[in-house]
PQR file with spaces between the fields and no chain letter, atoms N, CA, C, O and H, PARSE charges and radii, in Angstrom:
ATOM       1  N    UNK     1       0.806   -1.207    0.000 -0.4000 1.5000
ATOM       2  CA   UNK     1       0.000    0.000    0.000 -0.0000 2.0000
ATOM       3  C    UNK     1       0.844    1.265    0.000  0.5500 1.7000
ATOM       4  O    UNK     1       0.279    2.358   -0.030 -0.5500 1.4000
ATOM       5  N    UNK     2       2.105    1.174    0.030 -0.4000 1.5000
ATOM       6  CA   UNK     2       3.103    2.159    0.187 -0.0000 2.0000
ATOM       7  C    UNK     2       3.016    3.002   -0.815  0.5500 1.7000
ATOM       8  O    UNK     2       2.890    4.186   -0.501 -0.5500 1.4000
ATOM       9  H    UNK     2       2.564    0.286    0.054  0.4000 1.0000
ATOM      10  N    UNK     3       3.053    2.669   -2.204 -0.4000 1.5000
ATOM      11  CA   UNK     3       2.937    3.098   -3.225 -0.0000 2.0000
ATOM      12  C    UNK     3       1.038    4.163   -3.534  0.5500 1.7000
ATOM      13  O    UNK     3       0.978    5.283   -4.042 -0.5500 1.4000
ATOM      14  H    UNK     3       3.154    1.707   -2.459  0.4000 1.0000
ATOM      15  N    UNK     4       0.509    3.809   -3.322 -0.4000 1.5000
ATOM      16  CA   UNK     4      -0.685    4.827   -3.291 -0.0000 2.0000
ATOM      17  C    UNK     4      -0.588    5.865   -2.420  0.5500 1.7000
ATOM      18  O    UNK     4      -0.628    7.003   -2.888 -0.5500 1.4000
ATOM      19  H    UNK     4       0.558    2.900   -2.909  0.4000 1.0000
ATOM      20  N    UNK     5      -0.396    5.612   -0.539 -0.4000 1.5000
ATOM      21  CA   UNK     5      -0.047    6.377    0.315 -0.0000 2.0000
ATOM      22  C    UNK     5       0.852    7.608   -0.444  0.5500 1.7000
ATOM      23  O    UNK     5       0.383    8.745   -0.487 -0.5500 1.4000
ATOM      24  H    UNK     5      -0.364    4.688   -0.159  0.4000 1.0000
ATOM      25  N    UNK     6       1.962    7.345   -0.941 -0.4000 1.5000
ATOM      26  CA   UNK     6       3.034    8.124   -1.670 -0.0000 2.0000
ATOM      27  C    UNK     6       2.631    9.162   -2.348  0.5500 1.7000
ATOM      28  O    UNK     6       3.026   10.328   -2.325 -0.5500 1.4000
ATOM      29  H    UNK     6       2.342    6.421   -0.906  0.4000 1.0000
ATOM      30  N    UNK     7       1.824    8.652   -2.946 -0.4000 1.5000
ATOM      31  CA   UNK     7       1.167    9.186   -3.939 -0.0000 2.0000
ATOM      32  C    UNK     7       0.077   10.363   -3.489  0.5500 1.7000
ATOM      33  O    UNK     7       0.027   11.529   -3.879 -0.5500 1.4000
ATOM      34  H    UNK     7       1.504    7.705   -2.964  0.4000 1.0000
ATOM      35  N    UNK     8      -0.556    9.849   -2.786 -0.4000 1.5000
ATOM      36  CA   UNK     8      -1.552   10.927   -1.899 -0.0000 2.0000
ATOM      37  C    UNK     8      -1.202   11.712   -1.004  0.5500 1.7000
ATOM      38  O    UNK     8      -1.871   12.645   -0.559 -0.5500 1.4000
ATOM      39  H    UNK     8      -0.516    8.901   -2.469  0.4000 1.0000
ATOM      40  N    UNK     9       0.316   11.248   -0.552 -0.4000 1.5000
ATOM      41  CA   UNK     9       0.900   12.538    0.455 -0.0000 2.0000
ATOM      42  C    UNK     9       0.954   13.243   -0.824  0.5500 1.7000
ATOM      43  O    UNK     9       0.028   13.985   -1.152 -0.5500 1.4000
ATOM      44  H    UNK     9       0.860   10.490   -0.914  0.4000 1.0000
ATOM      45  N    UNK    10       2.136   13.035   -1.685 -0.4000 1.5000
ATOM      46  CA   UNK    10       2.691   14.332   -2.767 -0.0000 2.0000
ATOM      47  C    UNK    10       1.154   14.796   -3.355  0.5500 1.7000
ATOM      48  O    UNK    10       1.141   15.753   -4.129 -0.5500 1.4000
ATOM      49  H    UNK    10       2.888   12.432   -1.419  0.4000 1.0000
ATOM      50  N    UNK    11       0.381   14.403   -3.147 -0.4000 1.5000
ATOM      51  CA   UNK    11      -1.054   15.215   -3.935 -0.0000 2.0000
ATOM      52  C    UNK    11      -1.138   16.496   -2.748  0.5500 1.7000
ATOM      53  O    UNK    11      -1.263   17.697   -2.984 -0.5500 1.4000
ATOM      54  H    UNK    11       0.392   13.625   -2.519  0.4000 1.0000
ATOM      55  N    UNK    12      -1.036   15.877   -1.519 -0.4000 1.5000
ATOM      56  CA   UNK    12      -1.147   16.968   -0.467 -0.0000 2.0000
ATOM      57  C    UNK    12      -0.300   18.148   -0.555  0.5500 1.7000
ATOM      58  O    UNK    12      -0.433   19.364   -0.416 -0.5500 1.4000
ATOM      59  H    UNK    12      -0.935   14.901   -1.328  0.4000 1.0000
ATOM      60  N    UNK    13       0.747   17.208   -0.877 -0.4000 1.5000
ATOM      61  CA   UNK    13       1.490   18.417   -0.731 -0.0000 2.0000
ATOM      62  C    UNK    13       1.845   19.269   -1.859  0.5500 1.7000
ATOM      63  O    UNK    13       2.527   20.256   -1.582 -0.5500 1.4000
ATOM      64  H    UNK    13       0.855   16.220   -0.990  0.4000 1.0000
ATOM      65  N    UNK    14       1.433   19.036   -3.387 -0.4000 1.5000
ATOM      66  CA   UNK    14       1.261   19.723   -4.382 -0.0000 2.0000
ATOM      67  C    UNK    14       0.168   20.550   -4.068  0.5500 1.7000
ATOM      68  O    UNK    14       0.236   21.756   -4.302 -0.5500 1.4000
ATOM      69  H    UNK    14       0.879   18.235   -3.612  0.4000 1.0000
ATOM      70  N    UNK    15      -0.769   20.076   -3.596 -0.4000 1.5000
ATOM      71  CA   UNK    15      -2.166   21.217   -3.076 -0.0000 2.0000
ATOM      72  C    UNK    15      -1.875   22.104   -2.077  0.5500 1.7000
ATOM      73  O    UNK    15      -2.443   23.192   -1.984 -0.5500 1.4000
ATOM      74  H    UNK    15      -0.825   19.096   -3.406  0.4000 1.0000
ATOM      75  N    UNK    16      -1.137   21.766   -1.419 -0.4000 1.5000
ATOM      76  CA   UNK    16      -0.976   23.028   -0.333 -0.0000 2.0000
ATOM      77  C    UNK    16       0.261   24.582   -1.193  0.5500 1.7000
ATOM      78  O    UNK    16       0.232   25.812   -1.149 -0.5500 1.4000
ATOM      79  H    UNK    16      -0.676   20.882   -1.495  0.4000 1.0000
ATOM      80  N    UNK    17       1.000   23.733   -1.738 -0.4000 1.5000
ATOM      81  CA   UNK    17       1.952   24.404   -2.086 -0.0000 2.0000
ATOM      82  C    UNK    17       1.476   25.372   -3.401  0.5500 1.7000
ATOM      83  O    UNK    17       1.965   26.470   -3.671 -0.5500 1.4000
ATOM      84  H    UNK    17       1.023   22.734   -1.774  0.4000 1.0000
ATOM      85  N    UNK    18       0.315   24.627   -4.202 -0.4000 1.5000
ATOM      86  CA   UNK    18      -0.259   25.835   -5.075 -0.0000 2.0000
ATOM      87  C    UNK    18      -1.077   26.378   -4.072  0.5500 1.7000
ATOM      88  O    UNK    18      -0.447   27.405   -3.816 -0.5500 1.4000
ATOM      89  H    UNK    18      -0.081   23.736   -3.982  0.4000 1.0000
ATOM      90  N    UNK    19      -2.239   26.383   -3.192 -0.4000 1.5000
ATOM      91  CA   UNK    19      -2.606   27.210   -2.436 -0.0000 2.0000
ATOM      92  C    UNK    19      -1.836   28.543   -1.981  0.5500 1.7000
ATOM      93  O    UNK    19      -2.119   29.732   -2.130 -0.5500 1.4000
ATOM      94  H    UNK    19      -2.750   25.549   -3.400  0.4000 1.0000
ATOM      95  N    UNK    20      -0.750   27.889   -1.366 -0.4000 1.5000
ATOM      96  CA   UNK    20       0.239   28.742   -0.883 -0.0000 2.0000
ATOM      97  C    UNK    20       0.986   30.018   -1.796  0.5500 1.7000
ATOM      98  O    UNK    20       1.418   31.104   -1.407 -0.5500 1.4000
ATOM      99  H    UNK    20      -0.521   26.923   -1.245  0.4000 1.0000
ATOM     100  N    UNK    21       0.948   29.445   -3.085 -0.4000 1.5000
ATOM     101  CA   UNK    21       1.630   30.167   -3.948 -0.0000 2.0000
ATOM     102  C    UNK    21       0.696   30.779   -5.020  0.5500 1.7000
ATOM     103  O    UNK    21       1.117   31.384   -6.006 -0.5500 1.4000
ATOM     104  H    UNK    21       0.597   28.563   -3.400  0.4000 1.0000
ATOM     105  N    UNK    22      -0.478   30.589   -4.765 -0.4000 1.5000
ATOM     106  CA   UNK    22      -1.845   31.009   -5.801 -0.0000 2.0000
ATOM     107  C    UNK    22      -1.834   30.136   -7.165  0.5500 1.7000
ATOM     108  O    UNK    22      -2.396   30.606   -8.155 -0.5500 1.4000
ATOM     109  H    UNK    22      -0.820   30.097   -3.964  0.4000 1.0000
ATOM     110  N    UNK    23      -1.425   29.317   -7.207 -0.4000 1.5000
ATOM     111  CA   UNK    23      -1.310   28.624   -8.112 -0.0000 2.0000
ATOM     112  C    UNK    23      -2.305   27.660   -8.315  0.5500 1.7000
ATOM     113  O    UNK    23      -2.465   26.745   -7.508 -0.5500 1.4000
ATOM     114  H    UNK    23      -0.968   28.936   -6.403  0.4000 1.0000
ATOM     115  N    UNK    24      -3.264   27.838   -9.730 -0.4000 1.5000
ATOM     116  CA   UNK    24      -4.623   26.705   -9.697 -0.0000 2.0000
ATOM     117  C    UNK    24      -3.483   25.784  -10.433  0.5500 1.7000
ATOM     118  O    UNK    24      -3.162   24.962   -9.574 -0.5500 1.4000
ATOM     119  H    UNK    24      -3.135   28.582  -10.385  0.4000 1.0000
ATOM     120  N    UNK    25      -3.065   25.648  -11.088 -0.4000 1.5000
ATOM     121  CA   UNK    25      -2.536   24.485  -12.122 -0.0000 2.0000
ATOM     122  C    UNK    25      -2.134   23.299  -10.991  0.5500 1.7000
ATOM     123  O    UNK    25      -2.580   22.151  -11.010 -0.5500 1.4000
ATOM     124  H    UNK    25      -3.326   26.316  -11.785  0.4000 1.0000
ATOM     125  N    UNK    26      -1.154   23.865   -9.966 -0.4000 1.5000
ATOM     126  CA   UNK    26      -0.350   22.871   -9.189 -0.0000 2.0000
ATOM     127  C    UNK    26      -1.561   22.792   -8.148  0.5500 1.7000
ATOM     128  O    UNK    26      -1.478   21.845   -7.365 -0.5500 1.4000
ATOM     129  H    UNK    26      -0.792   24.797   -9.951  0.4000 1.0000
ATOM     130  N    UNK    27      -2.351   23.386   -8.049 -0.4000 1.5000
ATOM     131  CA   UNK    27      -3.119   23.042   -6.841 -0.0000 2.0000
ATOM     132  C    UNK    27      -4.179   21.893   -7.626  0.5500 1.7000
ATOM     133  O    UNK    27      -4.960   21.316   -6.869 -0.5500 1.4000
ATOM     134  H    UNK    27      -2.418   24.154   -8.685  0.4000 1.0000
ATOM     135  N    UNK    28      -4.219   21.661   -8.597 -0.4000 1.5000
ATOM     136  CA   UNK    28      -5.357   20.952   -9.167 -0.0000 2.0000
ATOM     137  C    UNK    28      -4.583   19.335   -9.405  0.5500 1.7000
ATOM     138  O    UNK    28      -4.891   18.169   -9.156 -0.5500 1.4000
ATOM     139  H    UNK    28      -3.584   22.130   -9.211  0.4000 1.0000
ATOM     140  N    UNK    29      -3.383   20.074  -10.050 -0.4000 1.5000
ATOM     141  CA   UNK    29      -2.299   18.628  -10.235 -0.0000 2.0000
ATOM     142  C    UNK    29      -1.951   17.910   -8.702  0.5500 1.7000
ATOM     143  O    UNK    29      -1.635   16.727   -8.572 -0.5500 1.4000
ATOM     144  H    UNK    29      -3.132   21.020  -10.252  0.4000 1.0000
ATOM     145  N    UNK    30      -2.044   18.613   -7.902 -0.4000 1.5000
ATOM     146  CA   UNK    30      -2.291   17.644   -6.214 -0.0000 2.0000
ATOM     147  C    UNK    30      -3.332   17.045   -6.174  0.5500 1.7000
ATOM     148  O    UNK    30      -3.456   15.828   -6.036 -0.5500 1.4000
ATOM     149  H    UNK    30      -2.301   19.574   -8.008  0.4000 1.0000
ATOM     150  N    UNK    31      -4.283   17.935   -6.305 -0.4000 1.5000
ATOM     151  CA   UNK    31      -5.441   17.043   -6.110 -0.0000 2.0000
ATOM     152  C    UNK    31      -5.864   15.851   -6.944  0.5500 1.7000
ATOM     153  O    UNK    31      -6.612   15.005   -6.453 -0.5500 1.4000
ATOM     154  H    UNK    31      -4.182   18.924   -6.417  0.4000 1.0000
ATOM     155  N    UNK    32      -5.336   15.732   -8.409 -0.4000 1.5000
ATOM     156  CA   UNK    32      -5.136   14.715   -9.201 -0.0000 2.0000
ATOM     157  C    UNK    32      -4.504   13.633   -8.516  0.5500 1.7000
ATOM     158  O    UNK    32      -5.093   12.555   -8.432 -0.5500 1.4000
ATOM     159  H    UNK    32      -4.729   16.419   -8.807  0.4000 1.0000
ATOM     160  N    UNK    33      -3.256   13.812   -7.967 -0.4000 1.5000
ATOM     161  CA   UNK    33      -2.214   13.177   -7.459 -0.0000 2.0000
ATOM     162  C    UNK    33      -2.786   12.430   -5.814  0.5500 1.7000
ATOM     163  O    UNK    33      -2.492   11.351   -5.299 -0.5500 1.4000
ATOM     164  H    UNK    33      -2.777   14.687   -8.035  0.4000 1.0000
ATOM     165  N    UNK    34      -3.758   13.621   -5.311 -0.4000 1.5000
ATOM     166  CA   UNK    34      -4.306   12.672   -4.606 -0.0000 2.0000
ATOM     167  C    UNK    34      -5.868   11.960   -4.541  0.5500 1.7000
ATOM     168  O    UNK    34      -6.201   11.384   -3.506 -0.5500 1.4000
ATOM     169  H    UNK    34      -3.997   14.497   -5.730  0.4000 1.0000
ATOM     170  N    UNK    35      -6.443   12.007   -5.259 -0.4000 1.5000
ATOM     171  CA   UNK    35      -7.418   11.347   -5.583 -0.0000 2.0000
ATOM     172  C    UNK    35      -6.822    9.548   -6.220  0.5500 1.7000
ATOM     173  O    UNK    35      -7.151    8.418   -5.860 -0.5500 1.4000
ATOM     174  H    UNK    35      -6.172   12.475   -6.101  0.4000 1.0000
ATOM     175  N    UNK    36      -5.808   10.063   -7.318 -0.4000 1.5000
ATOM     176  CA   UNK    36      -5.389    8.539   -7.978 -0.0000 2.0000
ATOM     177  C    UNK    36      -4.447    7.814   -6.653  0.5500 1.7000
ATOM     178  O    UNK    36      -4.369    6.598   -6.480 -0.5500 1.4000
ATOM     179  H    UNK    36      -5.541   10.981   -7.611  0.4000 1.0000
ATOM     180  N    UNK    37      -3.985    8.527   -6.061 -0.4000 1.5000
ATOM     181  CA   UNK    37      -3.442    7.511   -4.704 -0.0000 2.0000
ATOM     182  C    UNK    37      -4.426    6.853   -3.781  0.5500 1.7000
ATOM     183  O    UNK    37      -4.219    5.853   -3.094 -0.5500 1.4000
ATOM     184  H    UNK    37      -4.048    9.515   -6.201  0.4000 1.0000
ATOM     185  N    UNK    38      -5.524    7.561   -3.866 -0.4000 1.5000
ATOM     186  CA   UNK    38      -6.791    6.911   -2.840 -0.0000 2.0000
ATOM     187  C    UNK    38      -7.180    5.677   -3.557  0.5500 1.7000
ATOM     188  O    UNK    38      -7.424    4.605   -3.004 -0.5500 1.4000
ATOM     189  H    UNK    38      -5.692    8.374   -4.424  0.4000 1.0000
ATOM     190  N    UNK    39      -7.232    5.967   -5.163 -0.4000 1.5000
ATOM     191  CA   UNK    39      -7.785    5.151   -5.924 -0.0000 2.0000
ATOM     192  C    UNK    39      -6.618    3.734   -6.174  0.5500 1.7000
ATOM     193  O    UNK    39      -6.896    2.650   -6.686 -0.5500 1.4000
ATOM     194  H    UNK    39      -7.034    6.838   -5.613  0.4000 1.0000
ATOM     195  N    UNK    40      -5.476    4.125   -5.704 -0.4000 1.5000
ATOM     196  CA   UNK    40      -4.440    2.791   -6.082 -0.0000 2.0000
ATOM     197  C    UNK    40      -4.448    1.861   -4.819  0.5500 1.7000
ATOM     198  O    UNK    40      -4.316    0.643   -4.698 -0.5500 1.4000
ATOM     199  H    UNK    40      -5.251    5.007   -5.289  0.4000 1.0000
ATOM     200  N    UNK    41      -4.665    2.941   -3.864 -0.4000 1.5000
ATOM     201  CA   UNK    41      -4.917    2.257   -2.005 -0.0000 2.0000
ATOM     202  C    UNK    41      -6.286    1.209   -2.218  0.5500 1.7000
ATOM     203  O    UNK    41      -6.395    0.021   -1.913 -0.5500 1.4000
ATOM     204  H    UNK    41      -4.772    3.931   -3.962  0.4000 1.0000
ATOM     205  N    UNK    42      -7.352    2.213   -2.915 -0.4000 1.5000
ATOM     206  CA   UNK    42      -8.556    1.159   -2.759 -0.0000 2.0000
ATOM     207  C    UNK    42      -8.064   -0.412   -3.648  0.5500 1.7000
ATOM     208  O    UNK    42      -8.469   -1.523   -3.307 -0.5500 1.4000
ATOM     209  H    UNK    42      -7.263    3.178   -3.163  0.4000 1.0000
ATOM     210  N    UNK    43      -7.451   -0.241   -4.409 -0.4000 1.5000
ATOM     211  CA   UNK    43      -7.446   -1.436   -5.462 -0.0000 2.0000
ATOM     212  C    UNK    43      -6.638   -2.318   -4.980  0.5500 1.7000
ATOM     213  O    UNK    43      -6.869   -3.511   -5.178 -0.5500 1.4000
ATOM     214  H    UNK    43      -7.122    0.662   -4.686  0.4000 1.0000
ATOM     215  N    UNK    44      -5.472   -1.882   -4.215 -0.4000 1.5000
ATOM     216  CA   UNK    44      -4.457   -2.520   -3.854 -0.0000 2.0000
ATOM     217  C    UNK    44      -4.646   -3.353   -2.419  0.5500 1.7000
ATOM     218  O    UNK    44      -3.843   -4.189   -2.003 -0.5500 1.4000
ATOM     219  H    UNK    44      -5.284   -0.913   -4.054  0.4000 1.0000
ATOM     220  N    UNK    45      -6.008   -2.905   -1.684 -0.4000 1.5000
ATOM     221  CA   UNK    45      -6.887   -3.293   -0.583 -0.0000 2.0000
ATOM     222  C    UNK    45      -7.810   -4.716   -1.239  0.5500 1.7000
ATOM     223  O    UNK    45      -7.889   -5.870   -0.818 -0.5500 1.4000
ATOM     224  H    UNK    45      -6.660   -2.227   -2.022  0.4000 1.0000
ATOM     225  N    UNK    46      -8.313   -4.169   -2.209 -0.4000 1.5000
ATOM     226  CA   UNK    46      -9.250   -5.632   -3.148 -0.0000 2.0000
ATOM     227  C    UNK    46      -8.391   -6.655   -3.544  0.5500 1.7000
ATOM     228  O    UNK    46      -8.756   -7.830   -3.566 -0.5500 1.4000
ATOM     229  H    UNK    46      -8.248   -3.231   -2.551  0.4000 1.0000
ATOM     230  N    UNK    47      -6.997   -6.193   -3.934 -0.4000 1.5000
ATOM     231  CA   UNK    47      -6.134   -6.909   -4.503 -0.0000 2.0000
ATOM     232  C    UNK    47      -5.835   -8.045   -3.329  0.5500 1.7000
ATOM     233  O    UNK    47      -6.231   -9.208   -3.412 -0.5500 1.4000
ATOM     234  H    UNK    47      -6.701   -5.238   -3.916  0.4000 1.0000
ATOM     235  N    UNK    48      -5.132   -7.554   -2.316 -0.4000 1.5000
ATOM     236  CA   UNK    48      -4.890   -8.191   -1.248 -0.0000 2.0000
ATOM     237  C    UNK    48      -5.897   -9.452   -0.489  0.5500 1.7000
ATOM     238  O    UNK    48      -5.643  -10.608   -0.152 -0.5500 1.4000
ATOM     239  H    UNK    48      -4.810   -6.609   -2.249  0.4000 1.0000
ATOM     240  N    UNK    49      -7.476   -8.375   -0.391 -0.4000 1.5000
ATOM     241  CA   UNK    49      -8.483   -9.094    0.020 -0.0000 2.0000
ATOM     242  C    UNK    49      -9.007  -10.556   -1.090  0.5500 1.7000
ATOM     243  O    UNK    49      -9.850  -11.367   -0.707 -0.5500 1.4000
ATOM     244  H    UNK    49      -7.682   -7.435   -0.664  0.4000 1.0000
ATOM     245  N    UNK    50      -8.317  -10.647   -2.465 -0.4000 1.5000
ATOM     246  CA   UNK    50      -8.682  -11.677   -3.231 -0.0000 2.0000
ATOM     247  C    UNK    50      -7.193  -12.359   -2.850  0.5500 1.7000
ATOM     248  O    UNK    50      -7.437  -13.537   -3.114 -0.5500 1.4000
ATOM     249  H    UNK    50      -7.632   -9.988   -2.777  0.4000 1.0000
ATOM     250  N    UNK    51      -6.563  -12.347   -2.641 -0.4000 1.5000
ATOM     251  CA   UNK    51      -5.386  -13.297   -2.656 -0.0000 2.0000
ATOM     252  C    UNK    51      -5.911  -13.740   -1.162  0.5500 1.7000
ATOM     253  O    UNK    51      -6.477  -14.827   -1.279 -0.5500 1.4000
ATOM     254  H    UNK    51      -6.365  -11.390   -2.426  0.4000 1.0000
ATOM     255  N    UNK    52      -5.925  -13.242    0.326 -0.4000 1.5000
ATOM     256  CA   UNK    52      -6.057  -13.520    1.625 -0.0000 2.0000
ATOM     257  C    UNK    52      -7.428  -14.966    0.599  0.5500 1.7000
ATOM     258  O    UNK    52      -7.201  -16.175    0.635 -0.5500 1.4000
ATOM     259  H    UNK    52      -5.465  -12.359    0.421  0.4000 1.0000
ATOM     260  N    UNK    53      -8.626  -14.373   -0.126 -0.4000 1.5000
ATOM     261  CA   UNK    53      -9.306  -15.635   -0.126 -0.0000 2.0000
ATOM     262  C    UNK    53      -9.008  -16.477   -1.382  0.5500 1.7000
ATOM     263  O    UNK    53      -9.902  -17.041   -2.013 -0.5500 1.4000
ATOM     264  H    UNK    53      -8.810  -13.391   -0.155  0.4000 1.0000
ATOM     265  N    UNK    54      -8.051  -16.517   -1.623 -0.4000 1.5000
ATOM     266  CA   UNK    54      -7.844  -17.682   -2.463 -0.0000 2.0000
ATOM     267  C    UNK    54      -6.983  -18.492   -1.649  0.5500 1.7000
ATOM     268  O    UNK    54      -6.764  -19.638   -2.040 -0.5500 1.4000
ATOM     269  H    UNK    54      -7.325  -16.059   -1.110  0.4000 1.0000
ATOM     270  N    UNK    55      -6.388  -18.035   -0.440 -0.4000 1.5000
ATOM     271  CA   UNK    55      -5.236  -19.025    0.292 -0.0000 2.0000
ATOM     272  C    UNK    55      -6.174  -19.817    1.205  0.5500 1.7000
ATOM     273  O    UNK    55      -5.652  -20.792    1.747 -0.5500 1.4000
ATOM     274  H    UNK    55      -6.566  -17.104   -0.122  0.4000 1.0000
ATOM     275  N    UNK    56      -7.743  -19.529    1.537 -0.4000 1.5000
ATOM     276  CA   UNK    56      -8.394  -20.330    1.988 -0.0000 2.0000
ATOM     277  C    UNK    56      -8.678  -21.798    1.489  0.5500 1.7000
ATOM     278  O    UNK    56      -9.430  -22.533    2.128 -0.5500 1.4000
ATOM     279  H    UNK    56      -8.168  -18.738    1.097  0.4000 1.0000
């Protein structure tokens, strides 16, 4: 799950840093950055949860 987490900090922190700097482009490219990390966490959660039941 390391790899999504990663991903959704640097979204954070691309969003704060265009906030900070008035910047929509980089503030939008965070929020890109963290939306697709939520979205690699969720998959990578299903992923896991089908392997845990196939070892049943």
């Amino acid at each position: 799950m390391a790899d999504g987490k990663a991903e959704e900090i640097k979204g954070r922190i691309k969003e704060a840093a265009g906030d900070l700097m008035d910047n929509q482009d980089l503030k939008d490219s965070g929020r890109l950055d963290k939306a697709s990390g939520k979205i690699k966490q969720a998959v990578e959660k299903g992923v896991d949860k089908v392997k845990d039941a196939l070892k049943k």
